[in-house]
N, CA, C and O of each residue as an XYZ file, in Angstrom:
792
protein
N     118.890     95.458    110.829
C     117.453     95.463    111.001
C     116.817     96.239    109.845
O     117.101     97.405    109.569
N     115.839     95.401    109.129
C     115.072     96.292    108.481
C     113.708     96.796    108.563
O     112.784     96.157    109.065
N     113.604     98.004    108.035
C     111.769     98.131    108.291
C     111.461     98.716    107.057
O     112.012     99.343    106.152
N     110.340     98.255    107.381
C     109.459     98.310    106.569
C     107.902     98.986    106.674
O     107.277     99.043    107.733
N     107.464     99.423    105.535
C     106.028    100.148    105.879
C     104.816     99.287    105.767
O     104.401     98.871    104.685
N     104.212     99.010    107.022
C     103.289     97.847    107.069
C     101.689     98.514    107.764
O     101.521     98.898    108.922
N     100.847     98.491    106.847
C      99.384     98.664    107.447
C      98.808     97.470    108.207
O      98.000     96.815    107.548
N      99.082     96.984    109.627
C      98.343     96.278    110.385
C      97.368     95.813    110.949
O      97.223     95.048    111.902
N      96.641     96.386    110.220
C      94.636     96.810    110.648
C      93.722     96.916    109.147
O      93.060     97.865    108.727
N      93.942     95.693    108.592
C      92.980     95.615    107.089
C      92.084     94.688    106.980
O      92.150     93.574    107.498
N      90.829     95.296    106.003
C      89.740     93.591    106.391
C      89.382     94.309    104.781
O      88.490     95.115    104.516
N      90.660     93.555    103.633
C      90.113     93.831    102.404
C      89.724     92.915    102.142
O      89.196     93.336    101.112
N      89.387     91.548    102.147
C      88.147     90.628    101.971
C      86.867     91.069    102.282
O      85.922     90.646    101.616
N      86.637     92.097    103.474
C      85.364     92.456    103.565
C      85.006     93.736    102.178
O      83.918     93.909    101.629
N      86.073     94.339    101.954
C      85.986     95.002    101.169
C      86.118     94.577     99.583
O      85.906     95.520     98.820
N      86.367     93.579     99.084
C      86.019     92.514     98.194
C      84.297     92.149     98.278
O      83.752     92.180     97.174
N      83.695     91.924     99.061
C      82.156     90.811     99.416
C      82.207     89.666     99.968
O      81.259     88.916    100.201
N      83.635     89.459    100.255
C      84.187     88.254    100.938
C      84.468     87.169     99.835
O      84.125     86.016    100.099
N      84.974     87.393     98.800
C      85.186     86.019     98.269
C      86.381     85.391     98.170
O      87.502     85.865     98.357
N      86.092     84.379     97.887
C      87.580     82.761     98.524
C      88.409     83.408     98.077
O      88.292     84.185     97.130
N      89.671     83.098     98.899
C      90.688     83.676     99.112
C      91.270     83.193     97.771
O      91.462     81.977     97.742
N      91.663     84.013     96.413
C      92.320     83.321     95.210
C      93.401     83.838     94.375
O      93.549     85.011     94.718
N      93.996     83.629     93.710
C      94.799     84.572     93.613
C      94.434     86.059     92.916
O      95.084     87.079     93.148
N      93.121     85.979     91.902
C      92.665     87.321     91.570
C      92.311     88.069     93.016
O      92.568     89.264     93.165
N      91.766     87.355     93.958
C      90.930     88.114     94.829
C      92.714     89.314     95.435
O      92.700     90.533     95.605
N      94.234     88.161     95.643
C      94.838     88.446     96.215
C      95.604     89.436     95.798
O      96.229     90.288     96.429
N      95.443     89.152     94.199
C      96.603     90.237     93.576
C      95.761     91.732     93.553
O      96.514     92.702     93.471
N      94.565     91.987     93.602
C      93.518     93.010     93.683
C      94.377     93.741     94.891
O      95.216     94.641     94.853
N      93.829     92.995     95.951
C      95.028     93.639     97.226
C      96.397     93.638     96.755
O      96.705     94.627     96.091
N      96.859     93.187     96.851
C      98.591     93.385     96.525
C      98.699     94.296     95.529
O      99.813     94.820     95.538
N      97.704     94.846     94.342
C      98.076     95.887     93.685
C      97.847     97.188     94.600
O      98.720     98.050     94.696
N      96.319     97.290     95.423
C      96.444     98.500     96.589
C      97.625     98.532     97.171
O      98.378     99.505     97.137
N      97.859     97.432     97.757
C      99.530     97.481     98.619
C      99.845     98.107     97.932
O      99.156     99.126     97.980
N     100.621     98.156     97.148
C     102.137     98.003     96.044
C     101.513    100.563     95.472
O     102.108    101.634     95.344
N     100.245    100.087     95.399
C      99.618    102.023     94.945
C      99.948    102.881     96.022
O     100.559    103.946     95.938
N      99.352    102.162     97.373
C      99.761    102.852     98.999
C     100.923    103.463     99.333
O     101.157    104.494     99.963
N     102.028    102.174     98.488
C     103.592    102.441     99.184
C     104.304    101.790    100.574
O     105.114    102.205    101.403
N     103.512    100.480    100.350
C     103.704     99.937    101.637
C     104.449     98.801    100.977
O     104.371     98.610     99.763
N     105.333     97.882    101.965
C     105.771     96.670    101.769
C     104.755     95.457    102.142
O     104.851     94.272    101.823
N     103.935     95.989    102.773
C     102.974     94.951    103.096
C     102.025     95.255    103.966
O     102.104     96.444    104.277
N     100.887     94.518    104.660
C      99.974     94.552    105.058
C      99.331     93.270    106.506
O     100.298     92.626    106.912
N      98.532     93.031    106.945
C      98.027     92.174    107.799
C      96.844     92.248    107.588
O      96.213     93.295    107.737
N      96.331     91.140    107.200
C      94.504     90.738    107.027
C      94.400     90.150    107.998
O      94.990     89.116    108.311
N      93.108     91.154    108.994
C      92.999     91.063    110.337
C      91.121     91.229    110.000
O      90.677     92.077    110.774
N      90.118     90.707    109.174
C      89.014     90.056    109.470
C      88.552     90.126    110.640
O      89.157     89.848    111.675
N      87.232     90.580    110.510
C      86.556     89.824    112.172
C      86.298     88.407    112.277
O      85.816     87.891    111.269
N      86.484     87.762    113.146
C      86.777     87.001    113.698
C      87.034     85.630    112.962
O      86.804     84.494    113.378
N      87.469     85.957    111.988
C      87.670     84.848    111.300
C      89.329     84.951    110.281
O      89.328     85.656    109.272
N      90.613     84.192    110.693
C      92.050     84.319    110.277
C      91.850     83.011    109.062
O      92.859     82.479    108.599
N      90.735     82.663    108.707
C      91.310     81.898    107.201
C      91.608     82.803    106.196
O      92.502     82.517    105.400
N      90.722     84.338    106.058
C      91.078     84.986    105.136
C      92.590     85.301    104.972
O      93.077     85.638    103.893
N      93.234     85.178    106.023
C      94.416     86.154    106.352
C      95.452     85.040    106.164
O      96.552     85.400    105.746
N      95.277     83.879    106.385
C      96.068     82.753    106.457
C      96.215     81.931    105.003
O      97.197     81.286    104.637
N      95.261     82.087    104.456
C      94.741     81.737    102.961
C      95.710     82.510    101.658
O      96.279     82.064    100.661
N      95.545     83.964    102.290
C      95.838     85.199    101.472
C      97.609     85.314    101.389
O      98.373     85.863    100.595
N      97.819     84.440    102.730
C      99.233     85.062    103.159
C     100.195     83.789    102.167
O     101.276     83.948    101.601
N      99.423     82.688    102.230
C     100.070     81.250    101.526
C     100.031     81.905     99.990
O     100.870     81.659     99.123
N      99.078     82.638     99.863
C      99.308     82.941     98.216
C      99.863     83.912     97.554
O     100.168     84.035     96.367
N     100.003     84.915     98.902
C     101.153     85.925     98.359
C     102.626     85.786     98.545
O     103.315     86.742     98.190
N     103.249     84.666     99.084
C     104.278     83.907     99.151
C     104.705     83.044     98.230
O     105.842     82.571     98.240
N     103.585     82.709     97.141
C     103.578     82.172     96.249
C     103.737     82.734     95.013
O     104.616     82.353     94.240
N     102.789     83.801     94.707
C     103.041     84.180     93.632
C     103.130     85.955     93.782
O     103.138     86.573     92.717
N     103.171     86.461     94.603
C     103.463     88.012     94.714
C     104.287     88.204     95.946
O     103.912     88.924     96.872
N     105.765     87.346     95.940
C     106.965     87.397     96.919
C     107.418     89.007     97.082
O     108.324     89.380     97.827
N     106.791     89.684     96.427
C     107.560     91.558     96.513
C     106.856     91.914     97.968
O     107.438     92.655     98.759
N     105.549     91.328     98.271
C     104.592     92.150     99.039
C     104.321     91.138    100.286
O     103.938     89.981    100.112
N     104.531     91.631    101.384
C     104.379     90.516    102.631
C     102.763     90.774    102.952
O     102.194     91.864    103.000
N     102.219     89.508    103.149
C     100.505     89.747    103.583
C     100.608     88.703    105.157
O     100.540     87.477    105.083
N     100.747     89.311    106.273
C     100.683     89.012    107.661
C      99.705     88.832    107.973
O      99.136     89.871    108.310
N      98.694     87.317    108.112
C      97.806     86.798    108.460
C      97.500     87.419    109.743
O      98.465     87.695    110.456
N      96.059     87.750    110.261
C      95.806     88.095    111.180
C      94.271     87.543    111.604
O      93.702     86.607    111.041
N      93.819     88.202    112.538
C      91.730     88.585    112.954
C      91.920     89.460    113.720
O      92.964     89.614    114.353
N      90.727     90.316    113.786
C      90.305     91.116    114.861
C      89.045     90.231    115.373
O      88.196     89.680    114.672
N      89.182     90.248    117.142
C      88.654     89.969    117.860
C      87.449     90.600    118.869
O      87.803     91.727    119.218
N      86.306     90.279    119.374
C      85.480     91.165    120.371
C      85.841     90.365    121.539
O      85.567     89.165    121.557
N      86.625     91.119    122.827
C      86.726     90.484    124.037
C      85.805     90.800    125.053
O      85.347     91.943    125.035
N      85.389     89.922    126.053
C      84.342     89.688    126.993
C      84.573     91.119    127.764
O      85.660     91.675    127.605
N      83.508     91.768    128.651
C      83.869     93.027    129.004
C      82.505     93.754    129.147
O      81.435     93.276    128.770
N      82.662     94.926    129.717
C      81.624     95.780    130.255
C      81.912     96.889    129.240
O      83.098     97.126    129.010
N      81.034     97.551    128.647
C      81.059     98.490    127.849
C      80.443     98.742    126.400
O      79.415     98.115    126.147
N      80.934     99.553    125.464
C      80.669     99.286    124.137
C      81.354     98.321    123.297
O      82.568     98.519    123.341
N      81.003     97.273    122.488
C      82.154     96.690    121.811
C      83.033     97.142    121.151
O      84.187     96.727    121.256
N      82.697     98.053    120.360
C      84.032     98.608    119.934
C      85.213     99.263    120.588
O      86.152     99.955    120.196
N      84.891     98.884    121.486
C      85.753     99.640    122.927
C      87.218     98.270    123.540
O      88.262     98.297    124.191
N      86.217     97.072    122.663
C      86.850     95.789    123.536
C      87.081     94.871    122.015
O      86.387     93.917    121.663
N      88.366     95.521    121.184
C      88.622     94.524    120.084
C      89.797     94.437    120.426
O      90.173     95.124    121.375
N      90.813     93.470    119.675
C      91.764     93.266    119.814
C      91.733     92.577    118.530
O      90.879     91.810    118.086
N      93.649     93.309    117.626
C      94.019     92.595    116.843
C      95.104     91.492    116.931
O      96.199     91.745    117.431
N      94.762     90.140    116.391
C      96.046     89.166    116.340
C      96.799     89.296    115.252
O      96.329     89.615    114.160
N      97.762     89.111    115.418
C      99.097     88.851    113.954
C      99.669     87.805    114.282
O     100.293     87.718    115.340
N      99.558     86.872    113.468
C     100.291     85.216    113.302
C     101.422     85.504    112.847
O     101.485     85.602    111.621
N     102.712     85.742    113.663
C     104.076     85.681    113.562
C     104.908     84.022    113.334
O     105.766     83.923    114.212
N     104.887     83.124    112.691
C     105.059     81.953    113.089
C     104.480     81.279    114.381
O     103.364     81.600    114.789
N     105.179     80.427    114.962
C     104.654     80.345    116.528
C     104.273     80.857    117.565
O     103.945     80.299    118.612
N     104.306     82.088    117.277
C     103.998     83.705    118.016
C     102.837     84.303    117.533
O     102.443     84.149    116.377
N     102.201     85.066    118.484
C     100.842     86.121    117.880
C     101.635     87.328    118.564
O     102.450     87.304    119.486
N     101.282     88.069    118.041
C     101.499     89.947    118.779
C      99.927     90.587    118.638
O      99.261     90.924    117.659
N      99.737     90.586    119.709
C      98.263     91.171    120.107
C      98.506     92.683    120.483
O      99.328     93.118    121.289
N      97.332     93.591    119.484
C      97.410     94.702    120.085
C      95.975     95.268    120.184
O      95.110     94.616    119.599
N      95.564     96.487    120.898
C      94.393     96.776    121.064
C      94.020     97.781    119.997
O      94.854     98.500    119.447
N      92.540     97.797    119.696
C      92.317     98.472    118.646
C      91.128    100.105    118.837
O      90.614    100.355    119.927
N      91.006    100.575    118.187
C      90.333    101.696    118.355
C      89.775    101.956    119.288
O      88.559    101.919    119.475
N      90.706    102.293    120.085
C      91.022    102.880    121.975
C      90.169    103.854    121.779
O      89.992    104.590    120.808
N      89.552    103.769    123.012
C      88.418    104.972    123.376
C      88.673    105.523    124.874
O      88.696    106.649    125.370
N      88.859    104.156    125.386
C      89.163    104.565    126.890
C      90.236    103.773    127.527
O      91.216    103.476    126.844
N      90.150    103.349    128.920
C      91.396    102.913    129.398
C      90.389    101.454    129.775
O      89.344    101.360    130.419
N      91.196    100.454    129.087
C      90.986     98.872    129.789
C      91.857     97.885    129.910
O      92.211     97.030    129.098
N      92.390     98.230    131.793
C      93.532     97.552    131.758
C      93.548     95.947    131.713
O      94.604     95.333    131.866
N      92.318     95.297    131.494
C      91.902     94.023    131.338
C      92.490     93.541    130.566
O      93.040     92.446    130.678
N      92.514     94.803    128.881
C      92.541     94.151    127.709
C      94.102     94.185    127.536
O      94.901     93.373    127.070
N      94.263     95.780    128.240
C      95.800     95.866    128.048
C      96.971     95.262    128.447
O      98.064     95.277    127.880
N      96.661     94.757    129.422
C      97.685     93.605    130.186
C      97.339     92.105    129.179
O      97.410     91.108    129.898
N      97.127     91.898    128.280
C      96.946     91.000    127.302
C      97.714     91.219    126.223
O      98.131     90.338    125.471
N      97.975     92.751    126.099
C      98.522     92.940    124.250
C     100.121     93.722    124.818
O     100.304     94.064    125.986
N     101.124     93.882    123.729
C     101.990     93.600    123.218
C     101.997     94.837    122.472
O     103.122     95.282    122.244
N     100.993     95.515    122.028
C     100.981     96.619    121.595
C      99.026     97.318    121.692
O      97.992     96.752    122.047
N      99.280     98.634    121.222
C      98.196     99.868    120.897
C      98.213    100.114    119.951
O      99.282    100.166    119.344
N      97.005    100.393    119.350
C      96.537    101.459    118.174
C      97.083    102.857    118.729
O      97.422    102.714    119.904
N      97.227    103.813    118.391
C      97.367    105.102    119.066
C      96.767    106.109    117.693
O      96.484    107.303    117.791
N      96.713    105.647    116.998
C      95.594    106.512    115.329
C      95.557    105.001    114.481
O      96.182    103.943    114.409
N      94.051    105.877    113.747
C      92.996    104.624    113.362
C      92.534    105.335    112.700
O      91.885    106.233    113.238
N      92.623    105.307    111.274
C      91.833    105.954    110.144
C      90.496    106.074    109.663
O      89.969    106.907    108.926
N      90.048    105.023    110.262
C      88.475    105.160    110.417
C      88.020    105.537    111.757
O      86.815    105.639    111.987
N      88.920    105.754    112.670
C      87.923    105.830    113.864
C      88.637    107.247    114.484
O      89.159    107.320    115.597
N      88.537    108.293    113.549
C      89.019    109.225    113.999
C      88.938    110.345    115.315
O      89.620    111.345    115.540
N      87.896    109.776    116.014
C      87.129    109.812    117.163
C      87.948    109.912    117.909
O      87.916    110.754    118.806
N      89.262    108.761    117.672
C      89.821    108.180    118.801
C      90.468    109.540    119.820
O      90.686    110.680    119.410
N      90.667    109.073    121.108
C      91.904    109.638    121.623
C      93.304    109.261    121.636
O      93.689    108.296    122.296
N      94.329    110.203    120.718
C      95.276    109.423    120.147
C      96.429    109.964    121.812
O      97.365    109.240    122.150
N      96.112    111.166    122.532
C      96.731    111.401    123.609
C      96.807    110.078    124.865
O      97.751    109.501    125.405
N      95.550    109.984    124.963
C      95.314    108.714    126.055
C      95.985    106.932    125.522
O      96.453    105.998    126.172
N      95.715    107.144    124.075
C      96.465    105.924    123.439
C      97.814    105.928    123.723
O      98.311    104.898    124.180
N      98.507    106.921    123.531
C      99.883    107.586    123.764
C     100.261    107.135    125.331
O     101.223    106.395    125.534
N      99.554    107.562    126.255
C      99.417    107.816    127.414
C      99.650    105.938    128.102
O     100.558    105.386    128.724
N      98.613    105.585    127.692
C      98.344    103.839    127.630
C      99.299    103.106    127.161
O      99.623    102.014    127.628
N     100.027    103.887    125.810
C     101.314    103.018    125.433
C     102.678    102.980    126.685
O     103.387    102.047    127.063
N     102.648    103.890    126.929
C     103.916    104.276    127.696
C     103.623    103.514    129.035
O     104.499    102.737    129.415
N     102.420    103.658    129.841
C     101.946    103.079    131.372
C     101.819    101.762    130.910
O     102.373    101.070    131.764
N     101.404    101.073    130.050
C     101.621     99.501    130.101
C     103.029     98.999    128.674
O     102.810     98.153    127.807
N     103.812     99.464    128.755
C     104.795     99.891    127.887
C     104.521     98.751    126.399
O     105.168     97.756    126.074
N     103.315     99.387    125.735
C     103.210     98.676    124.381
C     103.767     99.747    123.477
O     103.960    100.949    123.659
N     104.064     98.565    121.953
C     104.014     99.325    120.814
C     103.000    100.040    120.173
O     101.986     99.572    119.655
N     103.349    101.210    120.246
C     102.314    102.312    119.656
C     102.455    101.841    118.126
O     103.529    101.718    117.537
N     100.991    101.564    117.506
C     100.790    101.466    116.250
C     100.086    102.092    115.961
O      99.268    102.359    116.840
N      99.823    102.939    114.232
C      99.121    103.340    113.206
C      98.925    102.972    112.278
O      99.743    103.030    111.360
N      97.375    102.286    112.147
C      96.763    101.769    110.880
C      95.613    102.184    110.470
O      95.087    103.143    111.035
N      94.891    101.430    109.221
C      93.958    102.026    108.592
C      92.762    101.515    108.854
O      91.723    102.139    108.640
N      92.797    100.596    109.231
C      91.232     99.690    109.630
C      90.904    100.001    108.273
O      90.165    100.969    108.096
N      91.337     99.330    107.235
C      90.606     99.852    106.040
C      89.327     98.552    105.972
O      89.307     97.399    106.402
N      88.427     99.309    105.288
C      87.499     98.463    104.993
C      86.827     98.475    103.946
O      85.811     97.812    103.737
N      87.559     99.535    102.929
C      87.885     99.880    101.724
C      89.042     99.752    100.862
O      89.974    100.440    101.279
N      89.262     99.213     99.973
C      90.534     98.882     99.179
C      91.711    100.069     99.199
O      92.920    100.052     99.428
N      90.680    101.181     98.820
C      90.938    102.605     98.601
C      92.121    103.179     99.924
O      93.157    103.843     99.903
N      91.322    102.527    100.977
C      91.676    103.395    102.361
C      93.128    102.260    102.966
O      93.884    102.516    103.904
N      93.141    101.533    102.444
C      94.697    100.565    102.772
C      95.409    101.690    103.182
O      94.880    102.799    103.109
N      96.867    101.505    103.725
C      97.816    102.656    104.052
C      97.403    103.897    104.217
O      98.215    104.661    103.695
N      96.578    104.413    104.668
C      96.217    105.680    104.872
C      96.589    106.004    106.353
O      96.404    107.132    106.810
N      97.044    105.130    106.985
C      98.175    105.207    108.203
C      98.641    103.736    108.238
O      97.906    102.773    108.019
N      99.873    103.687    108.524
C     100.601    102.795    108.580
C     102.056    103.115    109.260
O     102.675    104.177    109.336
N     102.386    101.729    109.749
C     103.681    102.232    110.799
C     104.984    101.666    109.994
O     104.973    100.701    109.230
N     105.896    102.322    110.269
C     107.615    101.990    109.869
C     107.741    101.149    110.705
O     107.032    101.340    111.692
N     108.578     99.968    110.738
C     108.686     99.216    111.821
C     109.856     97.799    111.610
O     110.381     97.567    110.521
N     109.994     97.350    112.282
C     111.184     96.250    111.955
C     109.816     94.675    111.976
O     108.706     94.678    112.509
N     110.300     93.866    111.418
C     109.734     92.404    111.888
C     109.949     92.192    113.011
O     108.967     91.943    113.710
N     111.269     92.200    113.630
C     112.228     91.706    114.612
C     111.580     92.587    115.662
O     111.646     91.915    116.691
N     110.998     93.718    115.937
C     110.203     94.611    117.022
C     109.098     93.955    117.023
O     108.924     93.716    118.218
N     108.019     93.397    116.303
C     106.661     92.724    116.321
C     107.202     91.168    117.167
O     106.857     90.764    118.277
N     108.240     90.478    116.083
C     108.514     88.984    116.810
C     109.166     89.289    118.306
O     109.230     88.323    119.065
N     109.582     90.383    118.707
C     110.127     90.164    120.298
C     109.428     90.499    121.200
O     109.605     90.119    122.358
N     108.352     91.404    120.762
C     106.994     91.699    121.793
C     106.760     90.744    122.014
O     106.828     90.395    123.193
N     106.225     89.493    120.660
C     104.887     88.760    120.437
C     105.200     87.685    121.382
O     106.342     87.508    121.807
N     104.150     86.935    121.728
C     104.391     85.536    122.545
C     104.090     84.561    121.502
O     103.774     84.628    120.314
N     104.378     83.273    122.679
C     104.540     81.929    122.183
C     102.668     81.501    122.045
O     101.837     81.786    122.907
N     102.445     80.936    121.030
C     101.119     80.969    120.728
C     100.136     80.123    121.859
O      98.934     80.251    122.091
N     101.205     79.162    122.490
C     100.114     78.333    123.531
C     100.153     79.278    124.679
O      99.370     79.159    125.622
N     101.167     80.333    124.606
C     100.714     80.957    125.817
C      99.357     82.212    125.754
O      98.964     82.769    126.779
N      98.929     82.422    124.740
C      97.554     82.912    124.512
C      96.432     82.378    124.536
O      96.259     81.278    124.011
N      95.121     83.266    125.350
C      93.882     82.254    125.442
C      92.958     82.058    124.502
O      91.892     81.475    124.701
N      93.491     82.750    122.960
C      92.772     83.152    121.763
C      92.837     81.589    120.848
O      93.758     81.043    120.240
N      91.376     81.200    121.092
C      90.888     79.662    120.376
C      91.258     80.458    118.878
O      91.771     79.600    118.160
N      91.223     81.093    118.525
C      91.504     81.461    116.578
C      92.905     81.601    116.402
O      93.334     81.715    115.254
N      94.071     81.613    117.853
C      95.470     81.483    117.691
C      95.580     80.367    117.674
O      95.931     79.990    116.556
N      95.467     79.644    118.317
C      95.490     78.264    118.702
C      95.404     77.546    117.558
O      96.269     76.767    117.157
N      94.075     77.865    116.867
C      93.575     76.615    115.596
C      94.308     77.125    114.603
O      94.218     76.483    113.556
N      95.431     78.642    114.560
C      96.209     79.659    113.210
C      97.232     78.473    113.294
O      97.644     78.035    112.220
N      97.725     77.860    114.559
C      99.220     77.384    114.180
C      99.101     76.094    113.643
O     100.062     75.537    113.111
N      98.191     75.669    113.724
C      98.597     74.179    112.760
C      98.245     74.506    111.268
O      98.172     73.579    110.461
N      98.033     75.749    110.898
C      98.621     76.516    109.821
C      99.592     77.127    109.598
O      99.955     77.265    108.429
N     100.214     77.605    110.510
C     101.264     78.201    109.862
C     102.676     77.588    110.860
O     103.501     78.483    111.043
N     102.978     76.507    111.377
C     103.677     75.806    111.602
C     105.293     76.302    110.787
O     106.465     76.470    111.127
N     104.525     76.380    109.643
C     106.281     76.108    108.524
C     106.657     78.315    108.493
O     107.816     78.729    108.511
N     105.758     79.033    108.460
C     105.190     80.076    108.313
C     106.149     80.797    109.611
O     105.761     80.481    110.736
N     107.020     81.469    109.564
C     108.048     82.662    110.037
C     108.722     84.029    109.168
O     109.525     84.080    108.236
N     108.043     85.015    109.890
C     107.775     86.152    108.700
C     108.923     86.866    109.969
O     109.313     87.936    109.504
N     109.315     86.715    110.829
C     110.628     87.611    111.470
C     111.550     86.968    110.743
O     112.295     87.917    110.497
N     112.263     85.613    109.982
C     113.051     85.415    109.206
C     113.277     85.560    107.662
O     114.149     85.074    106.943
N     112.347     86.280    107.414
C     112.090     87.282    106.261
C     112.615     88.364    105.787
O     112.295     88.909    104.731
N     113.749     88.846    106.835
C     114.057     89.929    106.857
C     114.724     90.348    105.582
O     115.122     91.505    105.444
C-alpha cells in the first residue's frame, strides 16, 4: 500500500478567475502541487466537477508526476446555515467518496451519507476539530485534513497522508449515490481508476 500526500479540498480554478481548463491553466496548479510537497490534489469547485474532470484528463496527460482527483463541493438541502450543509465528492472511477466539509455542528442527515469528515480546514479555522473528531469515530468516517484553498498560495496547507486503496474502499458505487453531478461525472470518467494507480 502506498500513500501519499493529497490536499482534498481545492477550488484553484476559482483561484485562477475560472478559466478553461488548459494545460497552462493546469500546469500553474501542478507547479503549487509539486512547491506544497504533495503528490497530488482534488479539484472540488462549487458545484460544478467539469473543472476537476477536465483538469484531471490533462494532468494524466502531460504532468503524470502529479495526481489531480476530480471532484465538487456541494450545498445539501437542510435547516441551518449553508456552510454548515456542504459536502465534498471525489470521482474515484465508478465510485465517489463523499465527505463532509467545514463541520460546525452535528448533522446526522448529512453524515449518514459520507464516507468520510473534514476534522481541520484551513480556511475555516472556526471549526470544531474535537466534535469533528468526535463525529468521525460515532459514524465511523475517515477523518480528513485539507485546505479549502481558494488561493493557489494556500494549496497543502493541510493535507492528509493516506493510501488510494482507503478512499476506494470507503467510496461507493456511483449509482448508488443521489448526487445528479455524480451521476453525469461517470460517463466521464468511465475509463478513469485512480485506486489502480498505485
Amino acid at each position: 500500500m502506498r500513500y501519499l500526500k493529497l490536499d482534498l479540498h481545492t477550488h484553484p480554478f476559482e483561484a485562477l478567475g475560472f478559466p478553461s481548463p488548459s494545460i497552462d491553466a493546469v500546469a500553474r496548479i501542478v507547479r503549487q502541487v509539486k512547491r506544497a510537497g504533495l503528490d497530488g490534489i482534488a479539484i472540488t469547485e462549487h458545484g460544478e466537477s467539469s473543472y476537476g474532470l477536465r483538469a484531471a484528463e490533462i494532468a494524466r496527460e502531460y504532468f503524470p508526476e502529479v495526481m489531480i482527483i476530480p471532484g465538487v463541493e456541494l450545498e445539501v438541502s437542510g435547516i441551518g446555515p449553508a456552510t454548515h450543509r456542504h459536502v465534498v465528492e471525489l470521482y474515484l472511477g465508478d465510485r465517489v467518496f463523499r465527505f463532509q466539509v467545514h463541520l460546525y455542528d452535528e448533522r446526522p442527515e448529512i453524515l449518514s451519507t459520507c464516507q468520510g469528515i473534514e476534522v481541520r480546514n484551513y480556511l475555516h479555522k472556526g471549526m470544531d476539530e474535537d466534535l469533528a473528531m468526535r463525529l468521525a469515530l460515532k459514524f465511523n468516517l475517515l477523518p480528513l485534513r485539507n485546505s479549502d484553498a481558494h488561493r493557489l498560495e494556500e494549496i497543502g496547507k493541510c493535507y492528509n497522508v493516506i493510501s488510494l486503496e482507503a478512499l476506494h474502499e470507503r467510496s461507493v458505487l456511483v449509482n448508488a449515490t443521489r448526487s445528479i453531478a455524480s451521476l453525469n461525472a461517470v460517463k466521464s470518467l468511465q475509463d478513469l481508476d485512480y485506486a489502480s494507480e498505485t
